[in-house]
Chimera marker file (.cmm) of the C-alpha trace (Angstrom):
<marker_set name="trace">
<marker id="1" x="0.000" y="0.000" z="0.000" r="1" g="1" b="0" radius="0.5"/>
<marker id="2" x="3.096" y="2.756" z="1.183" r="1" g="1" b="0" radius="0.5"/>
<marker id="3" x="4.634" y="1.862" z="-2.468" r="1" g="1" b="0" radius="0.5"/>
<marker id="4" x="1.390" y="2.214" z="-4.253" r="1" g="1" b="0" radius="0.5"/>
<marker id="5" x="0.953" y="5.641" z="-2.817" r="1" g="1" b="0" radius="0.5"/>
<marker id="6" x="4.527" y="6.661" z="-2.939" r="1" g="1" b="0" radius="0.5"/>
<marker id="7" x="3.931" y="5.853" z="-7.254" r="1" g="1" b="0" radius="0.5"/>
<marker id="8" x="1.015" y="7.375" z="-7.293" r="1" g="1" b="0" radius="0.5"/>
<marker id="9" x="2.427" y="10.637" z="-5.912" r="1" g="1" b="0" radius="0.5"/>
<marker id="10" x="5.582" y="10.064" z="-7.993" r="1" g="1" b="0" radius="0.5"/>
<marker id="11" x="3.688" y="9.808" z="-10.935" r="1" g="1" b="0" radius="0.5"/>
<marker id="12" x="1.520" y="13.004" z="-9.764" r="1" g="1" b="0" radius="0.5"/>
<marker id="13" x="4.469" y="15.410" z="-9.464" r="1" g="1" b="0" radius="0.5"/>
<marker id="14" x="6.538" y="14.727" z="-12.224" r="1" g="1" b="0" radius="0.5"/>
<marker id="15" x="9.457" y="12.990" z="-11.797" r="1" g="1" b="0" radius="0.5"/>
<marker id="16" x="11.706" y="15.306" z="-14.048" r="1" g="1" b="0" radius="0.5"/>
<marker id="17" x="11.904" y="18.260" z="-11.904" r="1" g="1" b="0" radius="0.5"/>
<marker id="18" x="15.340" y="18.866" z="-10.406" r="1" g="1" b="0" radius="0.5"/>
<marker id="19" x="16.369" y="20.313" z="-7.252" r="1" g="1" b="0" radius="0.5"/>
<marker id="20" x="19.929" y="20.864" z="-6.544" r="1" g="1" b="0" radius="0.5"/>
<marker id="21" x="21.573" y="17.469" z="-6.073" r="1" g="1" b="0" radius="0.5"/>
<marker id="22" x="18.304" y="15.324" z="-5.982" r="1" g="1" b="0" radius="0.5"/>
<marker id="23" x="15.514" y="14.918" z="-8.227" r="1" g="1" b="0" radius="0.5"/>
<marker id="24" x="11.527" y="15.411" z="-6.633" r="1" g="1" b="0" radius="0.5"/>
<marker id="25" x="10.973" y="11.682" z="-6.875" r="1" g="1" b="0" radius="0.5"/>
<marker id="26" x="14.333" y="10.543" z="-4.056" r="1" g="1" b="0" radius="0.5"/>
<marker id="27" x="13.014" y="13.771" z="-2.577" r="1" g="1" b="0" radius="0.5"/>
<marker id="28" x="9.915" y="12.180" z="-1.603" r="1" g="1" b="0" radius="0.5"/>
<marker id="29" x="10.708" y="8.805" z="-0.885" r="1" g="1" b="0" radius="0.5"/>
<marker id="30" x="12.727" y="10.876" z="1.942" r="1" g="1" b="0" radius="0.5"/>
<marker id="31" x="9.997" y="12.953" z="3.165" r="1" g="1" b="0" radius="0.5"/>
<marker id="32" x="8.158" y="9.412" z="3.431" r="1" g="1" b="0" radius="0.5"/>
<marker id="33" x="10.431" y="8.039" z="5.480" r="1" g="1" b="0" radius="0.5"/>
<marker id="34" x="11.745" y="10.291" z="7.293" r="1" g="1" b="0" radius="0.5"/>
<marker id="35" x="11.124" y="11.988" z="9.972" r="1" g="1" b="0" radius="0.5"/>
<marker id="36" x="7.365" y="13.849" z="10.039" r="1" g="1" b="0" radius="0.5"/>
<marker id="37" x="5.956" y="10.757" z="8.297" r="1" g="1" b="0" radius="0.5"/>
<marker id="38" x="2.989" y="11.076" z="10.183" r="1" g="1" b="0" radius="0.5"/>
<marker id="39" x="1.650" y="14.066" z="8.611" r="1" g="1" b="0" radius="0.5"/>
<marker id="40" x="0.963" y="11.694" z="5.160" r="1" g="1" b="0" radius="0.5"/>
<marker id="41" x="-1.629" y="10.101" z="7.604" r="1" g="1" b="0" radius="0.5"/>
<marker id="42" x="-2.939" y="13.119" z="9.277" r="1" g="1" b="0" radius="0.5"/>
<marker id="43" x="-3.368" y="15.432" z="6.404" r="1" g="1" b="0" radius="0.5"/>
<marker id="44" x="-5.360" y="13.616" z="4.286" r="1" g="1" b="0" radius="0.5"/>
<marker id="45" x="-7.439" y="12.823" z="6.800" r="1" g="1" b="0" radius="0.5"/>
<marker id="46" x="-8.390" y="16.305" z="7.689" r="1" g="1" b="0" radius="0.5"/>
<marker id="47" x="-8.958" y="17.025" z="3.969" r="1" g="1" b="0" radius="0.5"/>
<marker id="48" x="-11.531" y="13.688" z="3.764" r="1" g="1" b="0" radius="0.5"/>
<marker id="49" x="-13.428" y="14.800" z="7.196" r="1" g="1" b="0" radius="0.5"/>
<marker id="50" x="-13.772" y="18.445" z="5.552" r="1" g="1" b="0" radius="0.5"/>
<marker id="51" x="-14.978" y="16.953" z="2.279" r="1" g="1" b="0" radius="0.5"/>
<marker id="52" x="-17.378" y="14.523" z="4.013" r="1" g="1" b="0" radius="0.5"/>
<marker id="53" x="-18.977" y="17.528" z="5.786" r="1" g="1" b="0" radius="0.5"/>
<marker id="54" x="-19.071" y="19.546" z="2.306" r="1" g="1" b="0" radius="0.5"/>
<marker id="55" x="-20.101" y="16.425" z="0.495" r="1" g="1" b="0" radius="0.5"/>
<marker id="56" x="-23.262" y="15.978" z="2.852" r="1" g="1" b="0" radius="0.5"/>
<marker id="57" x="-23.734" y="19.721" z="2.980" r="1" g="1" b="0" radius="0.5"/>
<marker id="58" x="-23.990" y="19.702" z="-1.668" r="1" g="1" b="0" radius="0.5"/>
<marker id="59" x="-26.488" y="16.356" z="-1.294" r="1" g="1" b="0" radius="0.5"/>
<marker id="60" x="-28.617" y="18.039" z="1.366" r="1" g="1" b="0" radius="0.5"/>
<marker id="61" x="-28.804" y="20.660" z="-1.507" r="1" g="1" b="0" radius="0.5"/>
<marker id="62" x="-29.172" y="18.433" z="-4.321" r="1" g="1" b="0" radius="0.5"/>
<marker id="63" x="-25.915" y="19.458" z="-6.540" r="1" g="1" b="0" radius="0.5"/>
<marker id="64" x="-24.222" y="16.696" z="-8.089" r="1" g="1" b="0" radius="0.5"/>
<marker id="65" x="-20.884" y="15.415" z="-7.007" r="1" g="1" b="0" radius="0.5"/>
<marker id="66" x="-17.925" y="17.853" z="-6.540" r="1" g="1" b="0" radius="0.5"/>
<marker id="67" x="-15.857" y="16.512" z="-9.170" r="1" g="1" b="0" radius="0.5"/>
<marker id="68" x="-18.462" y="15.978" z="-11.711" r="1" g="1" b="0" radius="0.5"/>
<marker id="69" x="-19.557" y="19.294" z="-11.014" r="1" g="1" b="0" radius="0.5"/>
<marker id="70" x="-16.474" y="20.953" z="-11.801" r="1" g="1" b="0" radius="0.5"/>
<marker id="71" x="-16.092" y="18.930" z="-14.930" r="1" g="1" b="0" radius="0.5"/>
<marker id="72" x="-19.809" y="19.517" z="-16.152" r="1" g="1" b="0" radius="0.5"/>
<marker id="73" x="-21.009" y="22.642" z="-14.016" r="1" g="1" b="0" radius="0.5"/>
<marker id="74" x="-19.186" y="25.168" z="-16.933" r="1" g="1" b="0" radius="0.5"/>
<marker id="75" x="-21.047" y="28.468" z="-16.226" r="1" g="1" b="0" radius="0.5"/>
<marker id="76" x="-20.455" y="27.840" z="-12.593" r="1" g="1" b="0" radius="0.5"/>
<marker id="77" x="-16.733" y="26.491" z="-12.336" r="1" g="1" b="0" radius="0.5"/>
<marker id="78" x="-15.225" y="29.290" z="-10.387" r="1" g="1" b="0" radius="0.5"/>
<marker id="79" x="-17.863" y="29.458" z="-7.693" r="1" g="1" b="0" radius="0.5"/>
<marker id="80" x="-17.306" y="25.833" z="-7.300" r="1" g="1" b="0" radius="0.5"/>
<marker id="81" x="-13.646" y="25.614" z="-6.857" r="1" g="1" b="0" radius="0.5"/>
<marker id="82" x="-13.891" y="28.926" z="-5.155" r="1" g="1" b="0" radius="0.5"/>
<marker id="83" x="-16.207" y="27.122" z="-2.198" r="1" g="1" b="0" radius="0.5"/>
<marker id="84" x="-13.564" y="23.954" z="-2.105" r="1" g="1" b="0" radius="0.5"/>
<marker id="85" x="-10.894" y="26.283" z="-1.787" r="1" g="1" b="0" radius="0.5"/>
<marker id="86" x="-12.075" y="28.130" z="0.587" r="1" g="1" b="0" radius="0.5"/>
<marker id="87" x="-13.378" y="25.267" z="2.472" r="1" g="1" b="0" radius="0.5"/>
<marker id="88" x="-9.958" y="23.126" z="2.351" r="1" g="1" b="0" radius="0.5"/>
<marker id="89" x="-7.778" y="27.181" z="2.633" r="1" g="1" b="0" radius="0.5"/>
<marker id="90" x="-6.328" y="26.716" z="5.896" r="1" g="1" b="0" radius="0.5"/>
<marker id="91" x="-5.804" y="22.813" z="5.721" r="1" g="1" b="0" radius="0.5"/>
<marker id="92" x="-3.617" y="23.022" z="2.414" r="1" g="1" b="0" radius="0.5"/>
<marker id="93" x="-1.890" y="26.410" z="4.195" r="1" g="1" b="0" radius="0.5"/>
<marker id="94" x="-0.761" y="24.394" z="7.275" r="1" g="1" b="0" radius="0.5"/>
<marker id="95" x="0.511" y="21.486" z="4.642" r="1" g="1" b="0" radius="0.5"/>
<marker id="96" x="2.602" y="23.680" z="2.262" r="1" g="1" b="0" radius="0.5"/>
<marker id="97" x="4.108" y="24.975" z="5.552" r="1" g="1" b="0" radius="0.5"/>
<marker id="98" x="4.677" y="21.677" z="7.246" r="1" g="1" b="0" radius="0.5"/>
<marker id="99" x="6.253" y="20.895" z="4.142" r="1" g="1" b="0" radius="0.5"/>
<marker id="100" x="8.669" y="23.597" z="3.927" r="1" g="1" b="0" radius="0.5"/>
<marker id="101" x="9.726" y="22.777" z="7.587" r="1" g="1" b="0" radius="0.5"/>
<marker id="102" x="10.156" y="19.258" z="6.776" r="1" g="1" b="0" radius="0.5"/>
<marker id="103" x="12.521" y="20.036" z="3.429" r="1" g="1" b="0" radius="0.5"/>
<marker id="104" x="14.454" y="22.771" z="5.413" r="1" g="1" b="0" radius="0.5"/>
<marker id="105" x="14.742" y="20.101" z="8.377" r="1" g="1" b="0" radius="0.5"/>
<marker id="106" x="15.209" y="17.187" z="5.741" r="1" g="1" b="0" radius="0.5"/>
<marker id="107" x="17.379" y="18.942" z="2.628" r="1" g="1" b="0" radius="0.5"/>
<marker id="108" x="18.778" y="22.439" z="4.255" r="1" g="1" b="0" radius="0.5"/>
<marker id="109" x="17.293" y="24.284" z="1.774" r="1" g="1" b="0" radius="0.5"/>
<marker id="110" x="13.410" y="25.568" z="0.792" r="1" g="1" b="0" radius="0.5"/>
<marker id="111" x="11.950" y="24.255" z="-2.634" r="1" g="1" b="0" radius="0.5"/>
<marker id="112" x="8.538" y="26.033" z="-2.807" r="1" g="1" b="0" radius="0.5"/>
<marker id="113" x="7.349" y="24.343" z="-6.000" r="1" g="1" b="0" radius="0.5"/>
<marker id="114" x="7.987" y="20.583" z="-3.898" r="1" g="1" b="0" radius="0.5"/>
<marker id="115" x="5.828" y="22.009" z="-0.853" r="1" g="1" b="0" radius="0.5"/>
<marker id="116" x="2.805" y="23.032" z="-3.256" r="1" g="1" b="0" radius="0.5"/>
<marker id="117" x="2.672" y="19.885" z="-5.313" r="1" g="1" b="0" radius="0.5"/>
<marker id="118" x="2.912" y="17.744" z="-1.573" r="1" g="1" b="0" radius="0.5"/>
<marker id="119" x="0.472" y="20.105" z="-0.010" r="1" g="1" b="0" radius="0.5"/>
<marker id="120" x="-1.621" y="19.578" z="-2.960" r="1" g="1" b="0" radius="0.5"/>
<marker id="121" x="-1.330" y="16.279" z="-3.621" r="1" g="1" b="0" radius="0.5"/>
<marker id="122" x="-2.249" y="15.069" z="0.030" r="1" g="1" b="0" radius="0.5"/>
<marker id="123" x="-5.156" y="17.896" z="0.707" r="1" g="1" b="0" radius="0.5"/>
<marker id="124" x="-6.856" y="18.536" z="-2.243" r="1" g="1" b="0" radius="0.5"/>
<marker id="125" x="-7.355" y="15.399" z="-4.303" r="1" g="1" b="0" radius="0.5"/>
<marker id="126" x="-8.870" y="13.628" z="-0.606" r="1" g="1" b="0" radius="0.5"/>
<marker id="127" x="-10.862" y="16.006" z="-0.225" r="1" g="1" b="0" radius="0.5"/>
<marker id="128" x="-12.673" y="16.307" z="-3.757" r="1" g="1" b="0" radius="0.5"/>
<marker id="129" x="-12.676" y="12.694" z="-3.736" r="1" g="1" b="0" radius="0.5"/>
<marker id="130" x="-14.189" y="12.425" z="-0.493" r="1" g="1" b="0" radius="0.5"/>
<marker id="131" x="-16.598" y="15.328" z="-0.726" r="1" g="1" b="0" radius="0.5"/>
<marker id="132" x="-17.948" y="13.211" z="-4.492" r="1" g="1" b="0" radius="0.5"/>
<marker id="133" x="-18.418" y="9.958" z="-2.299" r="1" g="1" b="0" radius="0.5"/>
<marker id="134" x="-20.012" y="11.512" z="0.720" r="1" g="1" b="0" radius="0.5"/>
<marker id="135" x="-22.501" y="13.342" z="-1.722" r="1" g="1" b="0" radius="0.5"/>
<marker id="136" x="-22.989" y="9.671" z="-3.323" r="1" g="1" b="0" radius="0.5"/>
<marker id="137" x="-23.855" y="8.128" z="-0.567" r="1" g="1" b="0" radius="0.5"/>
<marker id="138" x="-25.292" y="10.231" z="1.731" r="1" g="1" b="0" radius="0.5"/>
<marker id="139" x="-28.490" y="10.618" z="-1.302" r="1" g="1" b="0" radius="0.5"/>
<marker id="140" x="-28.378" y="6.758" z="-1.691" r="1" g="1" b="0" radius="0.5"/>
<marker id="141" x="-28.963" y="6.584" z="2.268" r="1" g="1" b="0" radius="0.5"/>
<marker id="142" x="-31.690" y="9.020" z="1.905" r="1" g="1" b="0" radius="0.5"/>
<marker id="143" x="-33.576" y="7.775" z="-0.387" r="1" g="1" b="0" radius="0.5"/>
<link id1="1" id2="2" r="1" g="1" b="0" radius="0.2"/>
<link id1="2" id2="3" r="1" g="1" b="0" radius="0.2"/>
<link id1="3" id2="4" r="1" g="1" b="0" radius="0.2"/>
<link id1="4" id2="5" r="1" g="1" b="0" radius="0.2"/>
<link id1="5" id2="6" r="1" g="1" b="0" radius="0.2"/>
<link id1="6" id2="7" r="1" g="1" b="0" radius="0.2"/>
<link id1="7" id2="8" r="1" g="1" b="0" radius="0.2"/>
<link id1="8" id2="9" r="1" g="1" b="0" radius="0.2"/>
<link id1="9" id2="10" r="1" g="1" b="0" radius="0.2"/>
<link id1="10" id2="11" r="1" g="1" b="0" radius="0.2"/>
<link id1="11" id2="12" r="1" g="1" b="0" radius="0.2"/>
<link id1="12" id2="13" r="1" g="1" b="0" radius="0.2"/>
<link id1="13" id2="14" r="1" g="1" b="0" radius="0.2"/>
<link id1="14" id2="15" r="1" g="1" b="0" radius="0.2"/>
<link id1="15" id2="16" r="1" g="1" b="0" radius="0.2"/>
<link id1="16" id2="17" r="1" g="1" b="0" radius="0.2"/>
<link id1="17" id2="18" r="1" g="1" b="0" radius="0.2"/>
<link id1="18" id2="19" r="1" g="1" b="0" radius="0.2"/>
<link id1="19" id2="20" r="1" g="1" b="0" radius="0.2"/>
<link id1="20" id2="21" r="1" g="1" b="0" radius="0.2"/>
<link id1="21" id2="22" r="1" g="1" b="0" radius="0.2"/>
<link id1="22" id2="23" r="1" g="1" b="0" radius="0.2"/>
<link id1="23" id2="24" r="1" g="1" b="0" radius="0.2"/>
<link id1="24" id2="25" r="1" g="1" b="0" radius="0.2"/>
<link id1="25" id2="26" r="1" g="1" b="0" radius="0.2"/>
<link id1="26" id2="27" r="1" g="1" b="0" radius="0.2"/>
<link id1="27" id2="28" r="1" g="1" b="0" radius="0.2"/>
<link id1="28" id2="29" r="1" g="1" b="0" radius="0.2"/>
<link id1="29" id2="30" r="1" g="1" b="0" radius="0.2"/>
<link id1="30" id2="31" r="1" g="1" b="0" radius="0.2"/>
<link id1="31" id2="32" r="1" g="1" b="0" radius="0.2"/>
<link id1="32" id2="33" r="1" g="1" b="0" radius="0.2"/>
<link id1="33" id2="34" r="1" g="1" b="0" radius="0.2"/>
<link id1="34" id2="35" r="1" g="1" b="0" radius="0.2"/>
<link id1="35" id2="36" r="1" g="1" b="0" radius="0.2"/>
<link id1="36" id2="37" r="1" g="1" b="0" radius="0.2"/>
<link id1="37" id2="38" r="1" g="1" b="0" radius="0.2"/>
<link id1="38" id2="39" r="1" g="1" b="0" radius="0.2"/>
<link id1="39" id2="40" r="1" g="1" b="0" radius="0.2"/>
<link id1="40" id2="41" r="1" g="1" b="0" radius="0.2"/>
<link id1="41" id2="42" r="1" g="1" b="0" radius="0.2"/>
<link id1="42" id2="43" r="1" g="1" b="0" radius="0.2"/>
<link id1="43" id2="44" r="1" g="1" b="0" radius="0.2"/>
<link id1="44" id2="45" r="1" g="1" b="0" radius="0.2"/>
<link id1="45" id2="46" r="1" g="1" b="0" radius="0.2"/>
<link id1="46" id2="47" r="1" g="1" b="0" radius="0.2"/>
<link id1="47" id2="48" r="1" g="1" b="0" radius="0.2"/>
<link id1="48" id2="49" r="1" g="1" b="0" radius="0.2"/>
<link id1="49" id2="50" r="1" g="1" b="0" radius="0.2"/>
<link id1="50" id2="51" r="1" g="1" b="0" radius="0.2"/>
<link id1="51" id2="52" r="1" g="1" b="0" radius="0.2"/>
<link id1="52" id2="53" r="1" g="1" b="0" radius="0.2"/>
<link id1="53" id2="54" r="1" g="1" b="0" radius="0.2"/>
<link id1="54" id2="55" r="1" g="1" b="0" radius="0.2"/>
<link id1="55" id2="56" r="1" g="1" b="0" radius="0.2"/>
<link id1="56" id2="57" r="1" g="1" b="0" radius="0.2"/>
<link id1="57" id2="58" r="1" g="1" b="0" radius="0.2"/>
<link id1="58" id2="59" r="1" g="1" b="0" radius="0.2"/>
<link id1="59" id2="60" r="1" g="1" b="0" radius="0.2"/>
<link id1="60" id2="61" r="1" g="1" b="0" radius="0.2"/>
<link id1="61" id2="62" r="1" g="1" b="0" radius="0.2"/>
<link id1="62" id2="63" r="1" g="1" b="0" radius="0.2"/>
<link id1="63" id2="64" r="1" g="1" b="0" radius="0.2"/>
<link id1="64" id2="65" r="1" g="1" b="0" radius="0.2"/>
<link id1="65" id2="66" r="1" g="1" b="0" radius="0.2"/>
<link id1="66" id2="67" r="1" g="1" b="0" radius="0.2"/>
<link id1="67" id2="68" r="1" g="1" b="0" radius="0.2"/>
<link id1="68" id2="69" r="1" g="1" b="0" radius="0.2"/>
<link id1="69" id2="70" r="1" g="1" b="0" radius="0.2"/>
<link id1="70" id2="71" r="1" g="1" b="0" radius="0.2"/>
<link id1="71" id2="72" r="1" g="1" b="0" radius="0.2"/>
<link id1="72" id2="73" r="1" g="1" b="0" radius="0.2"/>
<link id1="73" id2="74" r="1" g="1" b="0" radius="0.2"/>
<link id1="74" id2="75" r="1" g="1" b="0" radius="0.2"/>
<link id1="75" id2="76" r="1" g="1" b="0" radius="0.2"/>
<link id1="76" id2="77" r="1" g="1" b="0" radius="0.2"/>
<link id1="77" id2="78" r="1" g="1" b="0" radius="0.2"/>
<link id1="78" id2="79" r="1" g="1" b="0" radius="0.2"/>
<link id1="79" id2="80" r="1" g="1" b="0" radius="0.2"/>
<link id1="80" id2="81" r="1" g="1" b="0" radius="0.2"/>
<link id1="81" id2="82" r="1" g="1" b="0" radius="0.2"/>
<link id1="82" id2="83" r="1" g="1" b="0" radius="0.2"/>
<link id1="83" id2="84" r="1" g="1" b="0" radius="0.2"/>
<link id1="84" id2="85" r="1" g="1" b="0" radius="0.2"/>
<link id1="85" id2="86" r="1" g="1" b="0" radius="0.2"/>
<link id1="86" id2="87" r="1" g="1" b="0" radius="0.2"/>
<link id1="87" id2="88" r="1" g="1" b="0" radius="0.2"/>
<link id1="88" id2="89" r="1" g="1" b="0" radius="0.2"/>
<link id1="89" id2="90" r="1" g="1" b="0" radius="0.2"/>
<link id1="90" id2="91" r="1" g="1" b="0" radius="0.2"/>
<link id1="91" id2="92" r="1" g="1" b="0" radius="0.2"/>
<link id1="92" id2="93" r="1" g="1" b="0" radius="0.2"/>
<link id1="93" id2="94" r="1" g="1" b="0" radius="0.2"/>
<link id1="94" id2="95" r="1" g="1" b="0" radius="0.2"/>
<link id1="95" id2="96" r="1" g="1" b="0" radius="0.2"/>
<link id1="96" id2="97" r="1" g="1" b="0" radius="0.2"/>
<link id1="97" id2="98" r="1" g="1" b="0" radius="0.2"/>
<link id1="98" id2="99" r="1" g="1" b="0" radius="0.2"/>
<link id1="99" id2="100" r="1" g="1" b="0" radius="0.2"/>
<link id1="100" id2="101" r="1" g="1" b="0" radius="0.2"/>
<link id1="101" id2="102" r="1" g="1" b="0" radius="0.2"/>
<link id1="102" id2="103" r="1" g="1" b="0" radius="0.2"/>
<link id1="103" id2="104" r="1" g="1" b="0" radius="0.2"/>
<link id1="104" id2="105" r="1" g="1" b="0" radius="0.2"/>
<link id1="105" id2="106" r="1" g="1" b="0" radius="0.2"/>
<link id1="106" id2="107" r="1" g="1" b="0" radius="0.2"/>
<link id1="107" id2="108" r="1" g="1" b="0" radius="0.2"/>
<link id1="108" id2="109" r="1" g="1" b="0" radius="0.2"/>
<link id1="109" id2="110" r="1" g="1" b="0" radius="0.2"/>
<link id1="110" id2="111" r="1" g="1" b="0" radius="0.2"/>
<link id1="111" id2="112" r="1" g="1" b="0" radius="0.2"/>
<link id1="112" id2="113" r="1" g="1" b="0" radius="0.2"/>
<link id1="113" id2="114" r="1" g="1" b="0" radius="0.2"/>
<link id1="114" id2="115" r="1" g="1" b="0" radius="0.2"/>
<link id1="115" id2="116" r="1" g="1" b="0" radius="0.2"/>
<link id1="116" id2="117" r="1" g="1" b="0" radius="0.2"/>
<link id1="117" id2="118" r="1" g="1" b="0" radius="0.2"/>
<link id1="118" id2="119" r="1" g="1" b="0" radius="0.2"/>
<link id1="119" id2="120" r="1" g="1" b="0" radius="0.2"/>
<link id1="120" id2="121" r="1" g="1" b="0" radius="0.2"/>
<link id1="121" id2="122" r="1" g="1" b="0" radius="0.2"/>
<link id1="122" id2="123" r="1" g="1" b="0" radius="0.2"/>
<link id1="123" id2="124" r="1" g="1" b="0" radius="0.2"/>
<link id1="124" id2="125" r="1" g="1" b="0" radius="0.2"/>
<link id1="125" id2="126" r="1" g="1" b="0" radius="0.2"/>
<link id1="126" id2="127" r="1" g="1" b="0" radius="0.2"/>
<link id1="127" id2="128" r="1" g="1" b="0" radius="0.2"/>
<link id1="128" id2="129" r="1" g="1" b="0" radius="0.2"/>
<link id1="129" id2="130" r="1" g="1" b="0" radius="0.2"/>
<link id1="130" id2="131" r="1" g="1" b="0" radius="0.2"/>
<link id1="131" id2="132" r="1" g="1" b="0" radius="0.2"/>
<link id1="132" id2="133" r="1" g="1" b="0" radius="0.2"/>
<link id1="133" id2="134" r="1" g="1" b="0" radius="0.2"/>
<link id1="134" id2="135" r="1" g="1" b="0" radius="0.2"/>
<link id1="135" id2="136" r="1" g="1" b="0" radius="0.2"/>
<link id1="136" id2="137" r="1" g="1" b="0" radius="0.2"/>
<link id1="137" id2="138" r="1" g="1" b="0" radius="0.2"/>
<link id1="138" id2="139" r="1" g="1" b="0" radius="0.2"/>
<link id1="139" id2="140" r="1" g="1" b="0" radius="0.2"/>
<link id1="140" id2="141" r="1" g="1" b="0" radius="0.2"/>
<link id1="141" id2="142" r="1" g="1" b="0" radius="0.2"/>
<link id1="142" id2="143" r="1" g="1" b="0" radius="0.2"/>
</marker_set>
């Protein structure tokens, strides 16, 4: 499962980026294992509870699920990203900077571009997965 998601996130973030001596990818596989490990848990958790709440909050409403939404929802896009944005704001703030105190702790040095895709990567994509899910089910159980 720990190799699965360390591909997936590999995969996610490109590979090909450099940063002094070692590439994203070894960078990664260190922040996995090293020290701080426990914020891959924690983090994405926060970000499913938050899109579990929003989730039941858009069936309670009727809208469709958050990412099908965004994908079909054209004339109302921004308002839509704008609400999971604001929703998941502070949660993907305290990851980008838990990230940049890992890589400073980790690698002596600050890559900002590494601490967005991370923060990214472990907030947002739980949450809009969650919040589609939660929406799912929670009209299912209604019904």
């Amino acid at each position: 499962m720990r190799n699965l998601l360390i591909t997936t996130l590999l995969l996610i973030c490109g590979c090909a980026l450099q940063a002094q001596d070692l590439t994203v990818s070894e960078k990664l596989v260190e922040r996995f294992t090293g020290p701080f490990h426990l914020r891959f848990i924690l983090q994405p958790l926060m970000a499913i509870i938050f899109g579990i709440k929003d989730g039941r909050m858009d069936a309670s409403l009727k809208k469709p699920p958050y990412i099908l939404n965004i994908i079909l929802g054209k004339e109302r896009r921004r308002d839509i990203l704008k609400h999971g944005l604001r929703s998941i704001a502070k949660v993907l703030a305290m990851g980008i900077v838990l990230d940049a105190i890992v890589q400073i702790y980790l690698f002596h040095g600050l890559f900002i571009m590494g601490a967005v895709m991370v923060g990214a990567v472990l907030i947002a994509l739980p949450y809009a997965l969650a919040r589609g899910i939660s929406n799912r089910l929670s009209k299912r159980l209604s019904q």
